[in-house]
N, C-alpha and C positions, 0 to 999 in steps of 0.2 A: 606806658610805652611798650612793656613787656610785653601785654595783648596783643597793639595793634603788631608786634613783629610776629606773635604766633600766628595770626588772622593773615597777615603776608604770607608766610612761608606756606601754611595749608591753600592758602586760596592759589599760588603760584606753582608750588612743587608737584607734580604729580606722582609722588613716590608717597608723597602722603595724604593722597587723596583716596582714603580708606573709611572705611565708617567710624572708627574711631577717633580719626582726627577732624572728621564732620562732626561729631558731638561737643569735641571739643575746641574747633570755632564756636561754637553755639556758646560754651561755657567763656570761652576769651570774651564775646560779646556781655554775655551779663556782667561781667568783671567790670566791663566799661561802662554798662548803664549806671552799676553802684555809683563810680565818682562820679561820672557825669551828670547824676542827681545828689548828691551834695555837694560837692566838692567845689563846683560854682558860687554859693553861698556860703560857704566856709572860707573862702577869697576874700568874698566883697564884706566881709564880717571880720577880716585880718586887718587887709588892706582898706577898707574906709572908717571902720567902727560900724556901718550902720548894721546894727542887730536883730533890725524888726524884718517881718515876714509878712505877707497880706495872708488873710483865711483861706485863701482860693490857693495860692499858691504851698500852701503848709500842708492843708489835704491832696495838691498833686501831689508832693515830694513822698507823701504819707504812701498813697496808693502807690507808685513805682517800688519806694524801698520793699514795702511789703508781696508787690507783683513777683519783682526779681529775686525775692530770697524764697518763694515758691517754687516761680520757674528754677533756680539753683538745685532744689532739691528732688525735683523731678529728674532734671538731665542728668543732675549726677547715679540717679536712681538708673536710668535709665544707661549710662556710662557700664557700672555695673554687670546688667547683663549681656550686655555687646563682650567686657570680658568673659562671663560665666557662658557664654555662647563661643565664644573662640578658643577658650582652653578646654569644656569638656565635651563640644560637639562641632571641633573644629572641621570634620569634612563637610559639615550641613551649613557650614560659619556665609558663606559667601552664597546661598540658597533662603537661610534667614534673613542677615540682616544685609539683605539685597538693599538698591535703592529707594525703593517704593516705601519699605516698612521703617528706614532711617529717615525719610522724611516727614512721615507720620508721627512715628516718637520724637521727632523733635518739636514738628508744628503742635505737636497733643503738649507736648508740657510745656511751651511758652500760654496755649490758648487759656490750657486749665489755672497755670501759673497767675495769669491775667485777669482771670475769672472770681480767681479766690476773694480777694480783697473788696471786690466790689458791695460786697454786700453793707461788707465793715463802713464802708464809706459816706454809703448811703443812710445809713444808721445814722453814723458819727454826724453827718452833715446837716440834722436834724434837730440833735443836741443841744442845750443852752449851755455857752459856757461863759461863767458870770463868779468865778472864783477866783480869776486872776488872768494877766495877759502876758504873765511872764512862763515860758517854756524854760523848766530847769534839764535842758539838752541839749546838742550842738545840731540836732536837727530833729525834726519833728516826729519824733516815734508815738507808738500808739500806745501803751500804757503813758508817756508822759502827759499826753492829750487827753486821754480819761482821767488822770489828778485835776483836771485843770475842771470837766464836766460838773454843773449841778444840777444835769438831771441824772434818770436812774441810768447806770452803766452796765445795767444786771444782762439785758440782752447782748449789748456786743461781749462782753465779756465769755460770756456763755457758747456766744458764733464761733467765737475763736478760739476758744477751746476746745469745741467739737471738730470744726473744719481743720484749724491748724492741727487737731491731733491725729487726724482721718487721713492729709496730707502727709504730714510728717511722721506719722508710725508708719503709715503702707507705703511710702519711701524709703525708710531706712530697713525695713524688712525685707524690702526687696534687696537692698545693698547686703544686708545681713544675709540670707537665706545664698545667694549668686556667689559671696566669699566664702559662705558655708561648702557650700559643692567647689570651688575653685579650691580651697585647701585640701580637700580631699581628692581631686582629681590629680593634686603636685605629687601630693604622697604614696599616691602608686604609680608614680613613675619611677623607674628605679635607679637613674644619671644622677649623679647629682649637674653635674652640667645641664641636665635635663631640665633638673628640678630648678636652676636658679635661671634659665633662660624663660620657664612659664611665670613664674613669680614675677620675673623682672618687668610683663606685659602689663601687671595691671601694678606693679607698686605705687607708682605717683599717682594712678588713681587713689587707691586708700588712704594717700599721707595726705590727698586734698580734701578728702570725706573726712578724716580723722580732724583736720584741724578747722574746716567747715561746721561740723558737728559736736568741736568740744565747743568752740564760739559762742554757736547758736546755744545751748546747752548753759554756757557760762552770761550771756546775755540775758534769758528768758527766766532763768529756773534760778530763782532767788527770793529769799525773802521781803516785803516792802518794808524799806527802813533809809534812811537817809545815806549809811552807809552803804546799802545795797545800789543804792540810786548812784550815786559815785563809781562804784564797781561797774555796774551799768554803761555808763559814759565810758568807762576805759575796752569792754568789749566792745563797747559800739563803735568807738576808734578805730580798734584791731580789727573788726570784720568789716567796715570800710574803706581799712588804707593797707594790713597788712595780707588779708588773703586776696584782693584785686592785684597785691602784687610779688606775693609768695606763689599764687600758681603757678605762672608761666615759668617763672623759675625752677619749681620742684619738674614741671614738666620738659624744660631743658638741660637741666642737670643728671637727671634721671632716664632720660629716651635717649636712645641711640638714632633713633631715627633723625630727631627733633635736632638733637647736633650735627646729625650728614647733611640735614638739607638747608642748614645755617651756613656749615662749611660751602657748600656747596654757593650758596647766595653770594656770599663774602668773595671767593675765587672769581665769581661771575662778574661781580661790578670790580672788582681789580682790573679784571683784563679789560672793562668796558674805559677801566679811567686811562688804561696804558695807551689803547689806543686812539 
C-alpha cells in the first residue's frame, strides 16, 4: 500500500518530479514485484492448505525473486550516485543526471537485474531432482532447490558466486565509494545547518541500503546447518514483508518533500469531497 501511494505522489506531483524521486518509483516498483511474487502463494497456502507448487511455476517465482533483488541492488547503487552527484558536484547535478542518462540507469539495472539469473535458471532447469519434493521454505529459493538436486551443483553454485559477487561487490562499492565522497564533502561545510540540511538529502537513502544489505547479508552469509536453514526462513520473511514495507516509510518519515506533496494530496481531495 505504502509503494503504490509513493508511485502516486511521484507520478502526480510535479514538485517531485526530479531524478531522485524517478529512481525511486523504480525502487516503490520492485518493492511491489517482491510480494506480488510471493505473497500470492503464501495466501493460497494460509487460506486453502494447498502447499504444492508446479516445477514451472517454482523456477518462475525463482527467477523473479532473484531478477528483483539484483535490479534492487543496482538502483539502489545507482540512488547513490544521483546523491554523490547532488551534494558534491551540485552545479553540474542537472547537466548529469539530465533525463537521457536517468533513463538509462534505470533501464540498464532492471535489463542487467533480469539478465543475471538467467543463466542460473537454465542450468537449474536441467537438473535431476530426485531427493525429495518437499521444499523446506515458504517460497522457492535457490540454495533450497540445490538441497533438493542429485546432480552435480558445482556449476551453478560456482555462477553465483561469481556473478552474484561481480554484482554485488561493484554495487555496493559504488554505494561505498559515492558515501565515501558525500561524507567528506559535509565536513567541509562549515554550517552546521549546512551540514544537516546535505546529510538529510541522502539519509533514508542509506537507512534503506543499511537495512537492504544487513538482510541480504543475514540471508546468504551463513553456515549450512538446520539451524542456519531456520534463520534463513526468518530473513527471508523480513526481506519480503518487512523492507517492501519499511521503505516507503523510512522515505516518508524522513523527506520533507515526500510529506509536502502528501500534505499537499490530502488538502486536494478534501476540498475535492467539500465540493
Amino acid at each position: 500500500m505504502g509503494n503504490f501511494v509513493i508511485l502516486t505522489l511521484i507520478f502526480t506531483d510535479h514538485h517531485l518530479h526530479t531524478p531522485m524521486y524517478f529512481f525511486l518509483s523504480n525502487l516503490s516498483v520492485l518493492d511491489i514485484g517482491y510480494t506480488s511474487n510471493i505473497f500470492p502463494k503464501l495466501l493460497d497456502i494460509f487460506i486453502t492448505g494447498n502447499d504444492s507448487i508446479s516445477f514451472s511455476s517454482c523456477f518462475v517465482q525463482l527467477y523473479f525473486f532473484m531478477s528483483l533483488t539484483c535490479s534492487e541492488f543496482l538502483i539502489l547503487a545507482v540512488m547513490a550516485y544521483d546523491r554523490y552527484v547532488a551534494i558534491c558536484n551540485p552545479l553540474s547535478y542537472s547537466l548529469i543526471m539530465n533525463k537521457r542518462a536517468c533513463t538509462l540507469l534505470a533501464a540498464g539495472s532492471w535489463v542487467l537485474g533480469f539478465l543475471d539469473p538467467v543463466t542460473h535458471i537454465i542450468l537449474m532447469s536441467i537438473m535431476s531432482f530426485c531427493h525429495s519434493n518437499e521444499i523446506d521454505h515458504f517460497f522457492c529459493d535457490l540454495a533450497t532447490l540445490l538441497n533438493l538436486s542429485c546432480s552435480s551443483t558445482f556449476l551453478v553454485e560456482l555462477l553465483s558466486y561469481i556473478l552474484g559477487s561481480f554484482l554485488g561487490v561493484s554495487s555496493f562499492l559504488v554505494i561505498l565509494m559515492s558515501y565515501t565522497y558525500i561524507i567528506f564533502a559535509i565536513l567541509r561545510i562549515r554550517s552546521t545547518e549546512g551540514r544537516y540540511k546535505a546529510f538529510s538529502t541522502c539519509s533514508s537513502h542509506l537507512t534503506v541500503v543499511i537495512l537492504f544489505c544487513g538482510t541480504v547479508i543475514g540471508l546468504y552469509m551463513h553456515p549450512s546447518s538446520m539451524q542456519s536453514q531456520e534463520k534463513s526462513k526468518l530473513f527471508s520473511m523480513l526481506y519480503v514483508t518487512l523492507i517492501p514495507l519499511f521503505n516507503p516509510i523510512i522515505y516518508s518519515l524522513k523527506n520533507k518533500d515526500v510529506k509536502n506533496a502528501l500534505t499537499r494530496a490530502m488538502c486536494t481531495n478534501y476540498n475535492i469531497v467539500r465540493r
